[in-house]
N, C-alpha and C positions, 0 to 999 in steps of 0.2 A: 733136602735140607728143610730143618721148620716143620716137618710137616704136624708136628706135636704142638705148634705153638700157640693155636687156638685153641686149646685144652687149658693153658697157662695163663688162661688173661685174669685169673684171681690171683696166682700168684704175683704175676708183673705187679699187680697194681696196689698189694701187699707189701712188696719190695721196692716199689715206686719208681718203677723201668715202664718206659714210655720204650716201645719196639718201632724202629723205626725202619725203613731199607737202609738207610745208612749204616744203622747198628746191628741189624735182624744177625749176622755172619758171626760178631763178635759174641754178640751173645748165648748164639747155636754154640759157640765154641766153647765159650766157660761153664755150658750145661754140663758138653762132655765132657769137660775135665772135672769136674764136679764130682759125676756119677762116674769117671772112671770109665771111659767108654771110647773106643776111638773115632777121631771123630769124622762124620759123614756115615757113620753108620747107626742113621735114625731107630730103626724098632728096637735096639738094645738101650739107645739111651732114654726111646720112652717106656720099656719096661722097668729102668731103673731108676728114672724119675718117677714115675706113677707106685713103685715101691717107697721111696723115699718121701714124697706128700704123704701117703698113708700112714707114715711113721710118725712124718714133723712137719705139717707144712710151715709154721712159722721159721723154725729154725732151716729148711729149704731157702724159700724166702730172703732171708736174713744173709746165709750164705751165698747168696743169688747177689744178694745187690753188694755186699763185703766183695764179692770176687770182682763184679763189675768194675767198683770204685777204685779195685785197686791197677786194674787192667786198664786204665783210663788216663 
């Protein structure tokens, strides 16, 4: 789980998600539903996140902290 999320710390901080252990789980989970991934299964969801940055990171981002907020 996570294991992509040190890869992420420009987006977090673009989207202005502060990762914490209490949240680290929920957030793993709104990636994967994001990218459509099922989830716990990390190398497909950082292939499809790492596709997804290259396209839009703003708009990643954006719908990064939009899912959070709403999931909250």
């Amino acid at each position: 789980m996570t294991c992509y999320f040190r890869h992420l710390q420009e987006v977090f901080k673009k989207a202005g998600i502060t990762v914490t252990p209490e949240n680290k789980r929920e957030v793993d989970r709104v990636i994967h539903n994001i990218v459509g991934v099922k989830y716990k299964n990390c190398p497909a969801a950082w292939r499809e996140v790492k596709k997804r940055i290259s396209e839009d990171e703003e708009g990643f981002a954006s719908g990064l902290k939009k899912s959070l907020t709403v999931n909250q």
